[in-house]
Structure formats: C-alpha cells, structure tokens
C-alpha positions as CSV (number, residue, x, y, z in Angstrom):
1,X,127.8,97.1,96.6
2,X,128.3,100.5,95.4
3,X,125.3,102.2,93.6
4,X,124.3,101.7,89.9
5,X,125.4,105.0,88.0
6,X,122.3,106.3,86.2
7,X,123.2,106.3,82.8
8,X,120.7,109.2,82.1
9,X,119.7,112.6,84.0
10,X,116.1,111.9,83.0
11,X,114.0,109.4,83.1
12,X,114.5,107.4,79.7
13,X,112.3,104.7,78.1
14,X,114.9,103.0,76.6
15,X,112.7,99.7,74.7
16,X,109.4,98.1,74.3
17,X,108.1,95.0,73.4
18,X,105.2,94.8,71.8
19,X,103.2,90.9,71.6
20,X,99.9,90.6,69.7
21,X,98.9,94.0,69.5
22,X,96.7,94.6,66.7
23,X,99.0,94.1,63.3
24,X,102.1,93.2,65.5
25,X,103.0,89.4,66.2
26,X,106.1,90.0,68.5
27,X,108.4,92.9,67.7
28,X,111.0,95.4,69.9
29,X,111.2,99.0,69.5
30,X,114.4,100.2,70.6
31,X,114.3,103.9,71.6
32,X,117.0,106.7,71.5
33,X,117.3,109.1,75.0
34,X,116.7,111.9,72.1
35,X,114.3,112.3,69.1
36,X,113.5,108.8,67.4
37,X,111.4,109.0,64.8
38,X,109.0,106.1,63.8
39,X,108.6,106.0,60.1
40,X,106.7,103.3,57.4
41,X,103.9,102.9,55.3
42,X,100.4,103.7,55.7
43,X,98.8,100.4,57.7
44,X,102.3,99.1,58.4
45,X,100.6,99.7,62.2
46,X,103.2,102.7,62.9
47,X,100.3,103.8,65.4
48,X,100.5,100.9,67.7
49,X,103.4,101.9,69.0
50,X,101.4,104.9,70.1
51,X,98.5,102.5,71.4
52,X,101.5,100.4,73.2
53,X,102.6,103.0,75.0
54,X,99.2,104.5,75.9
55,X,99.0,101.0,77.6
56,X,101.9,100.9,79.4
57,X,100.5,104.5,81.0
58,X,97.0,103.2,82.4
59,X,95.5,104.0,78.7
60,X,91.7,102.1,78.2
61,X,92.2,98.2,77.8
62,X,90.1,97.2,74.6
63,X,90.3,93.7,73.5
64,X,89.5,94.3,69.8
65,X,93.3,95.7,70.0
66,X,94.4,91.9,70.9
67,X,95.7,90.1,67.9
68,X,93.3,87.8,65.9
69,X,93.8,84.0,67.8
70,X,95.5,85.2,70.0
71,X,94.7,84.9,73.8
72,X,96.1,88.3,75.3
73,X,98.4,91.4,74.3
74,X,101.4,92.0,76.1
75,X,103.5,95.7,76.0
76,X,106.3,95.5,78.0
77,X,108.9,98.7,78.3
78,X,112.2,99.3,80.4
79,X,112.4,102.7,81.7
80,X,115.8,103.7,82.8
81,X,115.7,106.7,85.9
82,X,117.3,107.7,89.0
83,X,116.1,106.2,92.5
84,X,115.3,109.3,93.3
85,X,112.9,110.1,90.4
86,X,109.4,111.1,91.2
87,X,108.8,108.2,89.4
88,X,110.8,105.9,90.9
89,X,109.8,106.8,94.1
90,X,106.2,106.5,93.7
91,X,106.9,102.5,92.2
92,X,108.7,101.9,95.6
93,X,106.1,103.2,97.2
94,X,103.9,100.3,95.7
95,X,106.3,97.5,96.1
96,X,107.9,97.8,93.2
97,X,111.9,97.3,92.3
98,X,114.4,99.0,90.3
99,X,116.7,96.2,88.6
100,X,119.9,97.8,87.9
101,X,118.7,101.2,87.8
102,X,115.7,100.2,85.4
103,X,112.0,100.0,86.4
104,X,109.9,97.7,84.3
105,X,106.6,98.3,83.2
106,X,103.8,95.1,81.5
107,X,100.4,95.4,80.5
108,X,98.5,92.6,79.6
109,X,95.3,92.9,77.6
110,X,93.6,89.4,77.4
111,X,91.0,88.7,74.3
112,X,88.1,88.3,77.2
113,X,88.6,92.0,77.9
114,X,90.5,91.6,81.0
115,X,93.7,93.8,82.0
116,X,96.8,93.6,84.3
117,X,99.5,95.6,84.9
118,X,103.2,94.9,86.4
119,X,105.6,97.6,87.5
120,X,108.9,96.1,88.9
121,X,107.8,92.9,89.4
122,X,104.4,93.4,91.0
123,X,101.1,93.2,90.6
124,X,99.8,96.3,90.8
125,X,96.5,98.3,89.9
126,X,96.2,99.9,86.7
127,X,95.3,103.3,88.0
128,X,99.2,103.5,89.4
129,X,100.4,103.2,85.4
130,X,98.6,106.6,84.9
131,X,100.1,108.1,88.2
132,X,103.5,107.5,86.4
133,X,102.6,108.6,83.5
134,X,101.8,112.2,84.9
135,X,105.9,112.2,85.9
136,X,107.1,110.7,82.6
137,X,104.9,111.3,79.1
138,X,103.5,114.3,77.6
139,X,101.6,112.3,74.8
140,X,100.3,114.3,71.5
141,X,98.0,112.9,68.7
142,X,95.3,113.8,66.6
143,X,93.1,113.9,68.9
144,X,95.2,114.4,71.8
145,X,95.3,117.8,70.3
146,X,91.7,118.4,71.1
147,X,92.3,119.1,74.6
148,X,94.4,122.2,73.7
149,X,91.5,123.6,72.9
150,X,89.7,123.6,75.9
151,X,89.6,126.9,77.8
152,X,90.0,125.2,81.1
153,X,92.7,123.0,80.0
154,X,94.8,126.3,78.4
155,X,94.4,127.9,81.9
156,X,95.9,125.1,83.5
157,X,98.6,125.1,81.0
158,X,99.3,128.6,81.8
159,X,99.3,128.1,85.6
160,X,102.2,125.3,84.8
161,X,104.1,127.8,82.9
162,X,103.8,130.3,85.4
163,X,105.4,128.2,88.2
164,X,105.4,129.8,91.7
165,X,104.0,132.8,90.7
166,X,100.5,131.1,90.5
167,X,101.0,127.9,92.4
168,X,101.4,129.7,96.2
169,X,98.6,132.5,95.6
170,X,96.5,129.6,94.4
171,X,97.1,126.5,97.0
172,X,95.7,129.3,98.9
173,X,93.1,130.1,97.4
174,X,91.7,126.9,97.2
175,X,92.3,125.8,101.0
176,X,90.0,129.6,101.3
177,X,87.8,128.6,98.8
178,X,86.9,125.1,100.2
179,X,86.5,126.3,103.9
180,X,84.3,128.9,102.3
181,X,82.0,126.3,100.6
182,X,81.6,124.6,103.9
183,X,81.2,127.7,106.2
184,X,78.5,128.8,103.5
185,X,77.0,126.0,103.5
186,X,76.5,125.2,107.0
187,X,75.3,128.9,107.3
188,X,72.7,128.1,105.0
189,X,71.4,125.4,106.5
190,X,71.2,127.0,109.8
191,X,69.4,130.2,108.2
192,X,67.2,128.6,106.3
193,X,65.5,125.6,108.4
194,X,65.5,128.5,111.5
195,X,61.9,126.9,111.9
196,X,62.6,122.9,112.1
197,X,65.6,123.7,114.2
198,X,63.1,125.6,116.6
199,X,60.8,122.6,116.7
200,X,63.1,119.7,117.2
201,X,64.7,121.9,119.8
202,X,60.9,122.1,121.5
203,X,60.8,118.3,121.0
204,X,64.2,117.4,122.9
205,X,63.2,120.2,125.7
206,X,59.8,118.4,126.2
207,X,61.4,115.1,125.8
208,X,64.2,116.0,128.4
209,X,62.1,117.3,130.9
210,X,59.4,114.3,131.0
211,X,62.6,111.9,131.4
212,X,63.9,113.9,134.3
213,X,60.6,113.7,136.1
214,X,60.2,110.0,136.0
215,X,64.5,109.7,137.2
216,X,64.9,106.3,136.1
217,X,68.1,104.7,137.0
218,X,70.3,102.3,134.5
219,X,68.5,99.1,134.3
220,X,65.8,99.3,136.3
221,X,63.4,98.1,133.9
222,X,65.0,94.5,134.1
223,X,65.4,95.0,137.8
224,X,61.4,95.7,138.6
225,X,60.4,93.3,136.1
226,X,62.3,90.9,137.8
227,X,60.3,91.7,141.3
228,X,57.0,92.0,139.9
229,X,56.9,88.0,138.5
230,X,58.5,87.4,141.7
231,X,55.8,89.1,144.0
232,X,52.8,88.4,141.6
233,X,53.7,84.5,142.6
234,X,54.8,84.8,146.1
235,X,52.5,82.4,147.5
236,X,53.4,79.5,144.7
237,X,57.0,80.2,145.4
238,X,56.2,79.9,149.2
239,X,55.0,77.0,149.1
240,X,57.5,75.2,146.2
241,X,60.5,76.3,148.8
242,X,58.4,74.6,151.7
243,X,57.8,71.4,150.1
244,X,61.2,71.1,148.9
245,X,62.5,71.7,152.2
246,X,60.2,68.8,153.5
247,X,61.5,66.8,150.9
248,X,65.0,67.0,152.0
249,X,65.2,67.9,155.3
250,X,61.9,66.6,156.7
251,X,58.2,67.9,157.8
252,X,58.6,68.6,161.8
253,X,54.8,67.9,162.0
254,X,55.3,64.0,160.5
255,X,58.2,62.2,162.2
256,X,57.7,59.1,160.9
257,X,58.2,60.9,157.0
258,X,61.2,59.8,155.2
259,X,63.8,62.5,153.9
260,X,66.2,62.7,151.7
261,X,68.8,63.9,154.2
262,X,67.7,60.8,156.6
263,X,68.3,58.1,153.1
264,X,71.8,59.8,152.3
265,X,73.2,59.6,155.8
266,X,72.3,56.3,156.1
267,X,73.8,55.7,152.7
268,X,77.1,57.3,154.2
269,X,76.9,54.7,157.4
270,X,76.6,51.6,155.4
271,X,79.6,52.0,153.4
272,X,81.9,54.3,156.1
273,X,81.4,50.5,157.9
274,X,83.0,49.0,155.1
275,X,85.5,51.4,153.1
276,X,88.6,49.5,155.1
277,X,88.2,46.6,153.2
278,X,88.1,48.8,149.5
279,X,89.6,52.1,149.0
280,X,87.2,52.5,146.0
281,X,83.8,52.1,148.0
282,X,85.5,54.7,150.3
283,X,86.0,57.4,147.7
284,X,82.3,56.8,147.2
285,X,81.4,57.1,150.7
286,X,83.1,60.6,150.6
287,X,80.9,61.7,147.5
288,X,78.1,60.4,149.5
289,X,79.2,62.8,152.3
290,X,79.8,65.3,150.1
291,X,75.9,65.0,148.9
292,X,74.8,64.8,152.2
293,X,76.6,68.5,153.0
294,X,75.1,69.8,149.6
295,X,71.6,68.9,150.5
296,X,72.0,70.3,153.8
297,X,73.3,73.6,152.6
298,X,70.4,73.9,149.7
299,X,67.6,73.0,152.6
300,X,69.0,75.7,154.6
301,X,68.4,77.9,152.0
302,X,65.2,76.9,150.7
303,X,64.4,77.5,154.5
304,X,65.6,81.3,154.4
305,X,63.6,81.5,151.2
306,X,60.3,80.8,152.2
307,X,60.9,83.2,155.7
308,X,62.1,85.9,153.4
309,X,59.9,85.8,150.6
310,X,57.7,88.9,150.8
311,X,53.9,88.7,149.1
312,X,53.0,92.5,150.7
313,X,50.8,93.6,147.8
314,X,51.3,97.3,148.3
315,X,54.5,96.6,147.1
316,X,53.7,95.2,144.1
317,X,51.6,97.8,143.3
318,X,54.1,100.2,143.7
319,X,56.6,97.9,141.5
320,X,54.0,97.9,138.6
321,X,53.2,101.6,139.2
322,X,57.1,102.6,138.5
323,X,57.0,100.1,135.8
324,X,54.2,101.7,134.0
325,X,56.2,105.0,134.1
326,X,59.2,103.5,132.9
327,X,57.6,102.1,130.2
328,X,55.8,105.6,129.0
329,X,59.5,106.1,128.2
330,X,60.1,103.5,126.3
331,X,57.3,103.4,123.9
332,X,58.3,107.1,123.2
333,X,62.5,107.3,123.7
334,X,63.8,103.7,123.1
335,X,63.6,100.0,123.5
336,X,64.8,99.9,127.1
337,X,65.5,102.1,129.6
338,X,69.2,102.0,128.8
339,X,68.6,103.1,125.3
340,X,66.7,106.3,126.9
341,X,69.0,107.1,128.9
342,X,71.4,107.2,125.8
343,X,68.7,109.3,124.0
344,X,68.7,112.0,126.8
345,X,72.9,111.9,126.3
346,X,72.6,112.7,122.9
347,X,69.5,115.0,123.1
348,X,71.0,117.0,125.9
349,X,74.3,117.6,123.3
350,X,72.2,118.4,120.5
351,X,69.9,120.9,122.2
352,X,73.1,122.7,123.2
353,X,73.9,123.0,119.6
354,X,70.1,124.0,118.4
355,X,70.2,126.7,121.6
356,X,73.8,128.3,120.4
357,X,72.2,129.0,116.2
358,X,72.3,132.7,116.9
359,X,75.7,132.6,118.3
360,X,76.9,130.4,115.5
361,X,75.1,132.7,112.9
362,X,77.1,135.8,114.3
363,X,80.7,133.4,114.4
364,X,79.7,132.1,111.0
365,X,78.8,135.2,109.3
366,X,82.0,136.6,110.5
367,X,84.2,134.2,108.7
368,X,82.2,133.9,105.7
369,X,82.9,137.8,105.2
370,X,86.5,137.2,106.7
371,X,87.1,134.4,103.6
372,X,85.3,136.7,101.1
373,X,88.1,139.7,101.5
374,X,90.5,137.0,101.6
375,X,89.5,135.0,98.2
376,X,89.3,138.7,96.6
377,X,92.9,139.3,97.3
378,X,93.8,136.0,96.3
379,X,91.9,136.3,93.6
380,X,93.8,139.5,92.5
381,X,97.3,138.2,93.2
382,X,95.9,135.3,90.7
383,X,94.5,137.4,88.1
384,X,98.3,139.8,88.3
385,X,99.9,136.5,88.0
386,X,98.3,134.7,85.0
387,X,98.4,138.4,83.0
388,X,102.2,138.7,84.1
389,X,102.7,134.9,82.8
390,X,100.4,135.1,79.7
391,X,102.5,137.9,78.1
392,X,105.8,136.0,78.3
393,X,104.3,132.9,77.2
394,X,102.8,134.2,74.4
395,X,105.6,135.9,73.0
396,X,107.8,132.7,74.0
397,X,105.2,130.7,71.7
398,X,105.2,133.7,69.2
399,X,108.9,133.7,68.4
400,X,108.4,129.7,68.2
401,X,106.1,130.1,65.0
402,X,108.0,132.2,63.6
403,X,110.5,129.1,63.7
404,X,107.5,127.1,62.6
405,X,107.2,129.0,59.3
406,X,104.3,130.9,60.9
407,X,106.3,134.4,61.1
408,X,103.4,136.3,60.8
409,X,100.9,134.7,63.1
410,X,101.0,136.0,66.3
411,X,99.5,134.1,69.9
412,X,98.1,136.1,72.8
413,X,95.9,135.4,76.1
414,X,92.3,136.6,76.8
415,X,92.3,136.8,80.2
416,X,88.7,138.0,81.4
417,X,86.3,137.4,84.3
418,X,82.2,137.7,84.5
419,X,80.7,140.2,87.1
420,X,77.9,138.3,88.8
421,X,74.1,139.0,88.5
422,X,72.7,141.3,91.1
423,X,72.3,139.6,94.1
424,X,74.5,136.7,93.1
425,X,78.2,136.4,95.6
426,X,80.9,136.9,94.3
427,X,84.4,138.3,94.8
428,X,86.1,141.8,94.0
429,X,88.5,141.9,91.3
430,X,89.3,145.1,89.5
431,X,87.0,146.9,91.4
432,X,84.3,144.3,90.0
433,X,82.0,141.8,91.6
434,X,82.5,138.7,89.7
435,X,82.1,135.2,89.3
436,X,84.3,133.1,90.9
437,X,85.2,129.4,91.3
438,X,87.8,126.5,92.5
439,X,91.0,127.8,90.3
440,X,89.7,131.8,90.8
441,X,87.8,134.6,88.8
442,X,89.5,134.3,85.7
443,X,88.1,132.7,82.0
444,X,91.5,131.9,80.1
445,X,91.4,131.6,76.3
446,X,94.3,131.4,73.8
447,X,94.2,133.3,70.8
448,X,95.8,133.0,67.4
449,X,96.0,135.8,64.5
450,X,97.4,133.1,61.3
451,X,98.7,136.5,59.5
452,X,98.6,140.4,59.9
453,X,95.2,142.4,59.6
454,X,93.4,139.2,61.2
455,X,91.5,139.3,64.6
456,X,92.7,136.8,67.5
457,X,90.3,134.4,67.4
458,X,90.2,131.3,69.9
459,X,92.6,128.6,68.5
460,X,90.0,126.0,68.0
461,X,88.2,128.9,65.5
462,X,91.6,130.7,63.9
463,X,94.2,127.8,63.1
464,X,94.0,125.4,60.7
465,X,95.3,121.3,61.3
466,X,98.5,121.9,60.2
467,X,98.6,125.3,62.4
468,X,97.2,124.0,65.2
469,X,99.4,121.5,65.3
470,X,102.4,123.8,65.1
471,X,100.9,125.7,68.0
472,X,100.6,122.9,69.9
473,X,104.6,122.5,69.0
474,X,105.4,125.7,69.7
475,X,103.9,125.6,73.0
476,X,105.3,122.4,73.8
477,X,109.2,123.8,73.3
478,X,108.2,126.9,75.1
479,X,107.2,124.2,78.6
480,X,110.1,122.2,78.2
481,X,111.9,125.1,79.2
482,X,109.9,125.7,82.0
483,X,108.5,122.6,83.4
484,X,110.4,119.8,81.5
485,X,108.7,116.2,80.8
486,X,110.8,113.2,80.3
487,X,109.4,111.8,77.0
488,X,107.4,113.4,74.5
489,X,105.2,111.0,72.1
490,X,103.8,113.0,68.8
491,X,102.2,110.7,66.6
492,X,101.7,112.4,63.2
493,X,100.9,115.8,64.7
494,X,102.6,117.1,61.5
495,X,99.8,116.5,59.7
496,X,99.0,119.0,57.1
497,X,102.3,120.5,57.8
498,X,104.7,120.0,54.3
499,X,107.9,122.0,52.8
500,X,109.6,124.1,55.0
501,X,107.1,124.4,57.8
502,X,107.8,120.2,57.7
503,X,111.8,121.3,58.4
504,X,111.1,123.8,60.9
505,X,109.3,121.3,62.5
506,X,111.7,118.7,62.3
507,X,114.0,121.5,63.3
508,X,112.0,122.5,66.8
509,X,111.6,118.7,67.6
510,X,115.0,118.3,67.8
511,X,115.6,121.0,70.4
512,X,113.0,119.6,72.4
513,X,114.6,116.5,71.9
514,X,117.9,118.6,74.2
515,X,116.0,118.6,77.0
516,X,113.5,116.0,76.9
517,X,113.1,112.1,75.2
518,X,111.2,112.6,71.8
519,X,109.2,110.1,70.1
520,X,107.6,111.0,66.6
521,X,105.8,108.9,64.4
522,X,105.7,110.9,61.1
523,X,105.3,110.4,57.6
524,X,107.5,113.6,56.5
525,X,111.0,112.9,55.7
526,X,111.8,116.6,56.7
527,X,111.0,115.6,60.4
528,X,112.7,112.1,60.2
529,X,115.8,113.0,59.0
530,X,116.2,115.1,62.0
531,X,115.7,112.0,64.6
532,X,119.0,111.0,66.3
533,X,117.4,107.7,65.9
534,X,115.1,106.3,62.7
535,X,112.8,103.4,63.2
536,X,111.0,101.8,60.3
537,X,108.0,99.6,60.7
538,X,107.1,97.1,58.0
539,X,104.5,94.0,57.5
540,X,105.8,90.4,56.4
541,X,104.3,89.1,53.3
542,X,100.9,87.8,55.7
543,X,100.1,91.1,56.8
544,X,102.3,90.9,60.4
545,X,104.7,92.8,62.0
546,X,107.3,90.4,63.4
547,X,109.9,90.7,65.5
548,X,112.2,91.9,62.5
549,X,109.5,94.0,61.5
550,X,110.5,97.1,63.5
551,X,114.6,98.0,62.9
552,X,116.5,100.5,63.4
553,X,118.0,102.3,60.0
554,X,121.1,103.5,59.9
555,X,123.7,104.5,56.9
556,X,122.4,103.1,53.0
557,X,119.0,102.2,54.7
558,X,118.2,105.2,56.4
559,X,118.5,106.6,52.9
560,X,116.5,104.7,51.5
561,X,113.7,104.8,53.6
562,X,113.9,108.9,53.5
563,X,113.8,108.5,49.7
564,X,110.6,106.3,50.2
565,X,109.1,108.8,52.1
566,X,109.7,112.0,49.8
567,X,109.1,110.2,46.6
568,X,107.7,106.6,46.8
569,X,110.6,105.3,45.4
570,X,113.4,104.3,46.8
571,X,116.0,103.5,44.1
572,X,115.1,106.6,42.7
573,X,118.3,109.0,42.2
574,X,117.0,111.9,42.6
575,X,115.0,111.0,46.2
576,X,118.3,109.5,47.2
577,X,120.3,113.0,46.9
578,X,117.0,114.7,48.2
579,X,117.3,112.6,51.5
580,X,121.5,112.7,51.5
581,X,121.2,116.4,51.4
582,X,118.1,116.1,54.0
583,X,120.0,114.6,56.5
584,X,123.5,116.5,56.0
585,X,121.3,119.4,56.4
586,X,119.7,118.0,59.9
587,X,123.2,117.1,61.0
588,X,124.9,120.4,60.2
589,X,121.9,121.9,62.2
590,X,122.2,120.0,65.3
C-alpha cells in the first residue's frame, strides 16, 4: 500500500467535537490550516472552545464544566501530521495509531469528576495529552498572558529564541552544575561530621578485631548447639539406642527373650511355605522379607550408635565454652553467626571508605574547584549569548509594534546578575563573584518604554492590557520565525485593543497564520475579517449550542456577522459597507 500523502507540512488540527461542555449540547468546529477566527456574542460560550481544547492537551478536568444532566463531556479533535512528527512519534511510542495520516485525540470528563483520555485508539494517561501539547499548541489567553510576565519564564523565552547559541553552552552547564551539587555536597558531609566518621570508624575497628579473635566459622553456631544437647544427654541416648536394639535384635544376656527380628522371620517362614499355592500371599512374603532386612539394617545401627556415642564431659565443656564466645557475638553483631559474619563483610568495606576521608577530601576538593572554573566559563559563554540574543529579539519585537500601532514604544532586555555576599560561592562573571543557579548567573527581565521620554520599566509595570497584549503578539510573530509552533490559540487577547491597532493586529495574526495554524476567538471585526476562515457561535432559543450552533460563514453571512460585530446591527447599511470594505481590505493585504 503506498504511503498516505500528508496533506499538510505541519501538524494541523483540522476539527473538534465538542458534547456537553458547559453551554454546548453537541456541536463541530471545523478549523482552517491558517487563521480561523471564532466570533459571536457575549455568553454564546465562544470560550469553550478554548476550554475544549485545553482538554484535549492534558488541561485540569473540572466537572462543573460537564453539561447540566448530563453524565460526562466529551472533546474529541482530529489532528492531521506527518509520521514523522515529533508528535506522531511520541503517540506511537504509547500505542497509539495514525488512521490515514490523522491522529485522534478524546477526553472525557464525567459529572463525578472523573477523566480519560484516548489518543489513536488507546487508553492512555492524561499526562501524555500535555507531552503533545508541548509539540503542537502555543495557547494565549487572559490569563495565559500572566506568565509573560514572569522573569524566569522571559528568560526561557529568550533561550528558545536564541537557539544553539544558548542551548550547547547551557546542556553543559547544567550536566557541570549538577555534578557540582553532588560533589559539594558529599564534600560537606564528609567535612563536617569529620567527628562521627572518626567514631564509627573506632566502632567497626573494635568491632572487627573482637570478631577476628573469636574466628568463628559459617554456621557453627547450629553446628555446636547441635553437639551440646547431644552430649548433655549422652547417657539417655545410650541407653534409648540399647533398648531399642534389644527390642529388635535381642538381649545376648536373656535367650529365652522374644525379638522382633525372631517374630518377622518366622512370619517370613510361614507364608514362604505357602506362597506356591497364591501369588498374592507371596508378594506379601517378600514385603515381609523386605521388613525383616530393614530391621536388621536399623539394629545394626542403633548398635554403632550406642558404641560411638561419646558422653566425655571435657568435651562438652569445651562445646559450651566456644558457644558462649560465639554468642558474645551475636548479642552485639547479629542474630546468628552467619549474620556476623555478613556484618564484618560490610564493616570491613565501610572502614576502607571512613580510612580513605582525607584522600577523598583532597580528590573532592580538586574537582569542586575544577567545576567552579568550568561553570564560570560557561557561565560567561551564557551571559555573551543571551546579551547577543536579547538585542536581536528586541529590535525583532520592536519593529513588530511598530506594526501593532505601538511605533513609538520600544522593547529591550535587562540582563543582570547579583555578586554574592562575602563568604557565600559563587561563580566569576565579568570579573564578578555572583550568584549563580541551574539555568546560570543571569536575572532576565523584559522591558517596555509605551512612548519616547519614558523609562523601560518591566512589562508587567509599563504596558497596559491592550499593550501587553500586543507585546505578547509581537513576540509571538518574532518566535514563529525562529522556533515555529504548529497552532496558535488566542482567545480574546485583543482585548482593549480597538481602531487601527485592532487592524494591525488582525494584520500580524495573519502572517503568523503563514507559518503556523491560528486560532482566534475575538470580538473585533478588524481581526476577524482577516481569518481565512470565520466561525460563528450561537445559542438555540433554550440557551444551547447545538450541533448547528457553530458554522462556518462564508459570502452574505460572513457580512453580516462582521456588521454585528462593528455595530450591533446587522441589516444595518452602513455596518454592511464597513465590513465589505473590512474584508476587501484583509484580502487585498494577504
């Protein structure tokens, strides 16, 4: 069968399905590979098709979202990729199939608060939904947007932008970093319990030494206890073994005594008389035999017994004197003799350890240092990297909100580290001492100046909602050309945005939506009219949204949708040229 042709270079999500989720009943949302935009009014429950997705990706399953009487939600999507997607890849990995070049994705969200998830037709855990989503969705909301403002997170985001140039210095810097945590930290506890090392080393030498005088051999504690009940009772065994043999071979001393080998034979005689006449009295006649040698054998060595037994009592002493050495060992080093024995194994290896400290402190110290000089070039290679990468991203994003109707406001990088208190380690960068941790020395902090003559302040302090979320725009355009994600989901982060910063914004979505899958849900008619793809989500007359309930507008409704949306009225003539010229104006820009 020859291969399915991928009918996308990306990974696309092409359709969802959306049961009993919140305001929807049952409805399909059919996606373009380039910018849809999801469009309606307030409540029409435009924003559960951001909560859908966020379920499909391993998002939190709450099950106030399931649908009033109804027993679970179900979000289903197709997403169409290449086998050899990262994507892809990883699904296989877990079990999953692509059906004709498709990978399908479920998550089911039951009223009880229970969650499942499905990718290609398996079961699988939920956590793999969110290991997907790191391959295929960038998502941006409201309050998505708060992680932009995170110092930590806006270093990472210029690491990602910066490709190689940080990535190599920095996988090794970390394996450095980690080996010096543990070299540290084993250096400190040698150093600093110097004492208790010195003591238990005392203990096993004492310990050692008193189990080397007494030599005990493996076992010998079941061994001696085993001949001391035997000699403590000699003369009772004696003379059990004596009467036994009496019993069954006879007392020399009493003739006339019957035995039990005397009774047996003559058992055998009377029926070897006989056993012509019935082959089954002779098979008994043999077993008779048979006891006869079996009590002759066991008399024999009853007899031996009785000679060999040994009731010396010097002996015995000496048995319960080696015992009572053997068992100063065991109260102190373990329940038997094998278990000290094992003791001394292990004590022997770890006094070889306590005995080597100072040679370990001189190895130890050595790489310690060794690591330091290497983190501090690292460090510096980092540092050289970020600055290098922070001036291009920041002008990228810079010419961006210029785009953005921003042409003034200008974007730049702090990029700073903190020398460490006296005393305190630390790594050399600049010709400082300074703090330093798991991703380097440096603190990364992105600044904004809205207009000239204003200090660059810290995004989360300098840009307003409708700024910040052009920012985050701007610097999502600027990584699609970098490090490109498959689909982009923006709901409403126009907000605050209006006029012609709404167009530019429509304008910028679209060229991210040449090199990536764009999802918007908006309430600007600027932005919609620039989707390849309009979606309009609307309520039946009982508050649902059915099936029907999400369609795709094209030609005479489009328009009057986009008249909705600029003027609340969509019969109105004036909206109606408003949103013809909107969208010739979108088309004539694409």
């Amino acid at each position: 069968m020859a291969p399915v042709k991928p009918r996308y270079r990306r990974p696309v999500l092409e359709e969802m399905r959306i049961r009993s989720l919140g305001v929807i009943d049952d409805a399909v949302v059919e996606l373009s590979p380039g910018f849809t935009a999801v469009t309606g009014e307030t409540g029409a429950g435009k924003t559960m098709v951001v909560t859908s997705l966020g379920l499909l990706l391993g998002g939190r399953a709450d099950p106030a979202l399931v649908r009033i009487g109804a027993k679970a939600a179900v979000v289903e999507g197709r997403l169409v990729m290449r086998p050899d997607a990262a994507a892809a890849v990883r699904a296989e990995e877990a079990g999953a199939e692509l059906d004709d070049g498709a990978l399908l994705i479920s998550r089911t969200v039951s009223a009880e608060g229970r969650s499942r998830a499905h990718v290609g037709g398996r079961s699988v855990p939920v956590g793999l939904l969110a290991e997907l989503a790191d391959d295929l969705v960038a998502v941006h909301g409201q309050t998505d947007q708060q992680g932009l403002l995170r110092p930590a997170r806006q270093r990472q985001a210029l690491d990602r932008y910066a490709g190689n140039a940080v990535a190599i210095p920095l996988e090794k810097y970390a394996g450095a970093y980690r080996r010096l945590r543990a070299v540290a930290a084993e250096l400190e506890e040698i150093t600093t319990r110097a004492r208790e090392r010195a003591q238990e080393a005392d203990l096993l030498r004492f310990g050692l030494e008193e189990i080397a005088a007494v030599e005990p051999l493996a076992g010998e504690d079941t061994e001696l206890a085993a001949e001391a009940e035997r000699l403590g009772h000699a003369e009772g065994l004696a003379s059990a073994a004596q009467l036994a043999h009496a019993a069954l071979a006879g007392n020399p001393e009493d003739p006339e005594g019957i035995d039990a080998n005397t009774l047996v034979a003559g058992a055998h005689r009377a029926l070897e008389s006989v056993r012509s006449h019935d082959p089954a009295l002779g098979a008994l006649a043999e077993r008779i035999g048979e006891l006869g040698i079996l009590l002759g054998d066991v008399a024999g060595e009853l007899a031996g017994y009785a000679d060999d037994l040994d009731a010396d009592p010097l002996r015995l002493a000496a048995v319960e004197e080696r015992r009572a050495a053997l068992t100063q060992l065991t109260r102190k080093y373990g329940d038997s003799i094998d278990s000290v024995l094992e003791w001394a194994q292990q004590g022997s290896a770890r006094l070889l350890e306590l005995d080597g400290d100072d040679g370990r402190i001189t190895e130890l110290t050595a790489e310690r240092d060794g690591l330091r000089e290497e983190l501090s070039q690292l460090a510096q290679a980092l540092t050289d990297a970020r600055v290098e990468a922070a001036a291009r991203f920041a002008s990228a994003v810079t010419q961006e909100l210029a785009s953005l109707a921003m042409p003034h406001a200008r974007v730049t990088f702090d990029i700073r580290q903190t020398e460490s208190a006296e005393g305190a380690e630390g790594v050399e960068v600049g010709g400082r001492d300074v703090v330093y941790g798991p991703s380097g020395a440096d603190e990364v902090e992105l600044l904004l100046a809205p207009h000239p003559g204003a200090q660059p302040r810290p995004i989360a302090k300098g840009a307003s909602g409708g700024e910040l979320s052009r920012v985050m725009l701007a610097v999502e355009v600027v990584f699609a050309g970098s490090d490109p994600v498959p689909t982009y989901l923006f709901d409403e982060v126009d907000a605050g945005v209006g006029g012609k910063a709404a167009v530019e914004v429509g304008r910028r979505l679209a060229k991210l939506a040449k090199s990536a899958q764009v999802v918007v849900v908006t309430h600007l008619p600027q932005v919609a009219a620039f989707a390849d793809r309009q979606l309009l989500v609307e309520k039946t007359v009982d508050g649902a949204v059915t099936r029907s309930g999400v369609t795709v507008l094209e030609g005479e409704d489009r328009i009057r949708e986009l008249s909705r949306m600029l003027a609340g009225q969509e019969d109105s003539e004036t909206a109606r040229a408003h949103a013809e010229e909107l969208l010739a104006a979108a088309r004539a820009d694409a």
